[in-house]
Each structure stands twice: as structure tokens, then as C-alpha cells.
One Martini backbone bead per residue (centre of mass of N, CA, C, O) as a GRO file, in nm:
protein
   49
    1UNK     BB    1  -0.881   1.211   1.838
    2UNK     BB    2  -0.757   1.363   1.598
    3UNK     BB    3  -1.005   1.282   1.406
    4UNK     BB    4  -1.210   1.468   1.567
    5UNK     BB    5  -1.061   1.718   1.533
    6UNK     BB    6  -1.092   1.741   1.247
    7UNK     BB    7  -1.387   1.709   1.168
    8UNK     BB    8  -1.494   1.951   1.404
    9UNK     BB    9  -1.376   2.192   1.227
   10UNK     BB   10  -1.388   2.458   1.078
   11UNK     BB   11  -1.418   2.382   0.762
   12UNK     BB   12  -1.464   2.315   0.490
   13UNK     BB   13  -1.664   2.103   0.337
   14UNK     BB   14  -1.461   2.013   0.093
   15UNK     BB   15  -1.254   1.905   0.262
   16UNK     BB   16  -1.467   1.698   0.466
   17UNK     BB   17  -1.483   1.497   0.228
   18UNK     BB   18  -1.196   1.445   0.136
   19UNK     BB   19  -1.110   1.344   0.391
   20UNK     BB   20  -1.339   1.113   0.392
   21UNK     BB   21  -1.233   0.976   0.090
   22UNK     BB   22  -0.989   0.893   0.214
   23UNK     BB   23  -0.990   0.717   0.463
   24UNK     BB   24  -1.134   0.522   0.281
   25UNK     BB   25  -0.934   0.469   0.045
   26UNK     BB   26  -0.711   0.333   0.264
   27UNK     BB   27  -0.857   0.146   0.401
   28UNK     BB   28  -0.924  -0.041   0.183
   29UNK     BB   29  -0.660  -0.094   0.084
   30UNK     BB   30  -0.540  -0.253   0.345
   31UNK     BB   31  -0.750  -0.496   0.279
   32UNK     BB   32  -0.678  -0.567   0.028
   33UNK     BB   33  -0.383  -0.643   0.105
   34UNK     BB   34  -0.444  -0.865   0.336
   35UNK     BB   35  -0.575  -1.048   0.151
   36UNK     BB   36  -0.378  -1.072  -0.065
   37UNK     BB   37  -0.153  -1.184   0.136
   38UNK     BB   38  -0.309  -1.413   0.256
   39UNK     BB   39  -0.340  -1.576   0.021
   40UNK     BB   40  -0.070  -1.624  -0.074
   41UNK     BB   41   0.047  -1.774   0.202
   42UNK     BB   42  -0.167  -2.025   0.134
   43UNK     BB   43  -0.047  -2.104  -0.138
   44UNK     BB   44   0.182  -2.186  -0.062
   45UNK     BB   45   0.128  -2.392   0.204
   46UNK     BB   46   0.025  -2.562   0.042
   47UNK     BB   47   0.265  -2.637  -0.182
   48UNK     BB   48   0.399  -2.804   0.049
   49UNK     BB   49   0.186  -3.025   0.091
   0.00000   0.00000   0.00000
């Protein structure tokens, strides 16, 4: 809900641009982490068979 009133608030155009380019920014970063770690760890996984 946090993010809801972050948005709905009267800000400048340019502020709420910025700042929804930042949240898409950082949610890409978590997954491309999260599927590199994956990846590494399969690599492992299988190195040990």
C-alpha cells in the first residue's frame, strides 16, 4: 500500500517517472540475481554427480 500512495501522490510528473523507473530497475536486478544464483548452484549440483 505504501507503493500506492507513493504514486497516487501529487508529485512532480518527473519525480514519479524517475521513480518508477527505479522499481523497474531494481526488480530486473533481483531476477537476473536470482536466476544467476540459480544457475550457479545447478552447475555445482551437477559437478558433484
Amino acid at each position: 500500500m505504501i507503493l500506492l500512495d507513493v504514486f497516487s501522490s501529487p508529485i512532480a510528473g518527473g519525480a514519479q517517472t524517475f521513480l518508477v523507473i527505479v522499481c523497474v530497475l531494481i526488480g530486473l536486478g533481483a531476477g537476473i540475481t536470482a536466476i544467476d544464483t540459480r544457475s550457479t548452484f545447478s552447475k555445482k549440483k551437477k559437478a558433484d554427480h
